[in-house]
N, C-alpha and C positions, 0 to 999 in steps of 0.2 A: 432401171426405169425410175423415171423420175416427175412429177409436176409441180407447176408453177399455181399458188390458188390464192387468189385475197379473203381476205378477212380480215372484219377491225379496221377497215381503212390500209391495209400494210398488206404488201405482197411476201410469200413466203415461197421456196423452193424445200421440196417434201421429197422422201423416200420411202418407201413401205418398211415399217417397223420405226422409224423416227420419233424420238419425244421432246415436242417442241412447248413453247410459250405462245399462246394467242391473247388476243383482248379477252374478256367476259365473255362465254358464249352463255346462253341459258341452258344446261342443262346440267344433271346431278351426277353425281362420282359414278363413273362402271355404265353409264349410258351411253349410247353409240351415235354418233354425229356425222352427219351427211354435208359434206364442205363442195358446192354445185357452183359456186364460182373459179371452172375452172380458167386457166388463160393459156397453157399451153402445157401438152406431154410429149414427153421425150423417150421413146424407146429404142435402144443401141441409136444407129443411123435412122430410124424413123421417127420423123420429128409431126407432131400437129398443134401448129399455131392456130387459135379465136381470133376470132374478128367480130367482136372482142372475147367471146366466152365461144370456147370450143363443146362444139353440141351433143350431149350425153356421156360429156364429161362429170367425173366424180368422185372423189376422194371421199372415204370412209374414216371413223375413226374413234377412239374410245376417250372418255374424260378419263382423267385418272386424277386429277385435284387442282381445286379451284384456291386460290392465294391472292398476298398482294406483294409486290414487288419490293424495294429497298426503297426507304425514302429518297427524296430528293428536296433536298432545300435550296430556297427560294432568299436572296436577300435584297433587300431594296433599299439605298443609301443615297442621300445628298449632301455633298459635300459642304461646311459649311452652314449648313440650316439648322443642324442637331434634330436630326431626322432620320431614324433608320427602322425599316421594319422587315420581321423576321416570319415566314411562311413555310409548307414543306406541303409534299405530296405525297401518297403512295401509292400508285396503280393498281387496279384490281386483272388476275389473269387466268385464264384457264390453260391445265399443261393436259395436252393431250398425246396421244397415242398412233400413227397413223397403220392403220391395218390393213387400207388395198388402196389401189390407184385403178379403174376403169376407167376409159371412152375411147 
């Protein structure tokens, strides 16, 4: 059994017991999260597509720790001008836990 659930802008394909990466969610380490956008669950041959969110759909799930990602740097150059500038990022993410699939 499987579903399909966005969050963060990003679609994710989930399994009970999976530990994945999400954006920031707001809650604290060992709190349990209600993920209700679902978009479709798949059991063996029984399949249920949303149009667009499938109705009392809903994945469960536990934080287990909040982090930020591996930099990413940014560089910005013009050839020519003696002009370069150097920037980086790090994402903020929450790694959770999924513990059921209902709808």
């Amino acid at each position: 059994m499987y579903a399909v659930v966005s969050t963060g802008g990003k679609q994710y394909k989930l399994t009970q017991g999976e530990i994945l990466r999400v954006e920031k969610l707001d809650a604290e380490e060992g709190a349990s999260v209600e993920l209700d956008k679902v978009l479709m669950i798949a059991d063996g041959d029984k399949i249920n597509i949303g149009s667009p969110l499938v109705e009392g759909g809903k994945v469960t799930a536990v934080v287990k720790a909040h982090g930020r990602a591996k930099k990413v740097e940014i560089m910005k150059f013009r050839r020519r001008k003696h002009h370069q500038k150097r920037t980086g990022h790090r994402q903020y993410y929450t790694e959770i836990e999924v513990t059921g699939i209902t709808g």
